[in-house]
N, C-alpha and C positions, 0 to 999 in steps of 0.2 A: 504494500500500500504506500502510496505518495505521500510525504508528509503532511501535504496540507488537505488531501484527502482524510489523514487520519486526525488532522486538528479540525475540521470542520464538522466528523462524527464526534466529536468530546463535546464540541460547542453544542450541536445540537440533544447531546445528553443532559449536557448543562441545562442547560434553556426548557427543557423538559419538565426537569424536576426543583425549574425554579430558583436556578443560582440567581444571585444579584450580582451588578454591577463586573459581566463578562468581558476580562481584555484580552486579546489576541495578539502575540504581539512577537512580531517576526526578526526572528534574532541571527538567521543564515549569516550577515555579515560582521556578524559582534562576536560571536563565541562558537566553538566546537563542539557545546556540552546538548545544544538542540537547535533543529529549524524553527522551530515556536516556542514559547512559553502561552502556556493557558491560563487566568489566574481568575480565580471566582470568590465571590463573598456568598455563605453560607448563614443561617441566622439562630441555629442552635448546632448541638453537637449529636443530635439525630439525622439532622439536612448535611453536615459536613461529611457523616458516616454514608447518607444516601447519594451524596452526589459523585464519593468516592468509587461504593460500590457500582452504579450505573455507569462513568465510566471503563473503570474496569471491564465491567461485562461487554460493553459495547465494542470496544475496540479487540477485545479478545475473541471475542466472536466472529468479528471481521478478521482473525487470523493474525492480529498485533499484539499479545499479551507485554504487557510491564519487563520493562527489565528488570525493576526496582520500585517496592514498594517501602514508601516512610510515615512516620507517626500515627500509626494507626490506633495506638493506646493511648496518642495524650489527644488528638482530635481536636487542637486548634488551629494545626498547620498539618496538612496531608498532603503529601508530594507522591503525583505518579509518574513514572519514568519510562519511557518510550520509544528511548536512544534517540529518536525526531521531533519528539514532542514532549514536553514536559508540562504537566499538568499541576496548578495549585490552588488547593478547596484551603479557603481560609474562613477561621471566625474575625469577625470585625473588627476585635480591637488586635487581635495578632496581623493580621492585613496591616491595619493603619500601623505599626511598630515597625515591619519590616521596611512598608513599602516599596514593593519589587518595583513597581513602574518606576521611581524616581531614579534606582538603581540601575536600571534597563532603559532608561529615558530616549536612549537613540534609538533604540530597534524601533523599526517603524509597525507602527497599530494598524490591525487590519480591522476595518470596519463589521463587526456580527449581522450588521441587519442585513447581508448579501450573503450568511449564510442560514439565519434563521429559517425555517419552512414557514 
């Protein structure tokens, strides 16, 4: 699967079950470590757990399982990893602490409303 074929099945897992405030955000020319970073706000540690699990499932299904799976015990920060795609279900005040976007501020943002259904 094409990276950004497999970032716009996360998105649209996302967007499913609800994530908030979805950024896509294309890192090919910043880093080695993924073509994307996917990063969602979640609003309990029930939605963090569901959004993790869905995509999980999703993408593995489509024949792309995880290379790497993180914090799945403490669930305010859950990282999935996809060698292309890297995936982040945050709760809201662990988001606002990190701030990946500030961090990743060049990768350029791909707009979700051209791949929402």
């Amino acid at each position: 699967m094409e990276p950004f074929e497999a970032a716009k099945l996360a998105v649209q897992a996302l967007v499913d079950k609800q994530a908030s405030d979805i950024r896509l955000l294309k890192t090919t020319e910043l880093t080695v470590l993924a073509d994307y970073f996917l990063i969602c706000t979640a609003n309990s540690t029930p939605h963090v757990r569901t959004l993790y699990d869905e995509v999980d499932k999703r993408l593995s299904e489509a024949g792309m399982p995880p290379v790497r799976r993180e914090g799945y015990r403490n669930s305010n920060w859950l990282l999935l990893d996809f060698g292309c795609l890297i995936v982040h279900i945050f709760q809201k005040e662990t988001r606002e602490f990190y701030n990946l976007e500030r961090l990743w501020s060049d990768a350029q943002e791909i707009d979700i409303a051209e791949i929402e259904a």
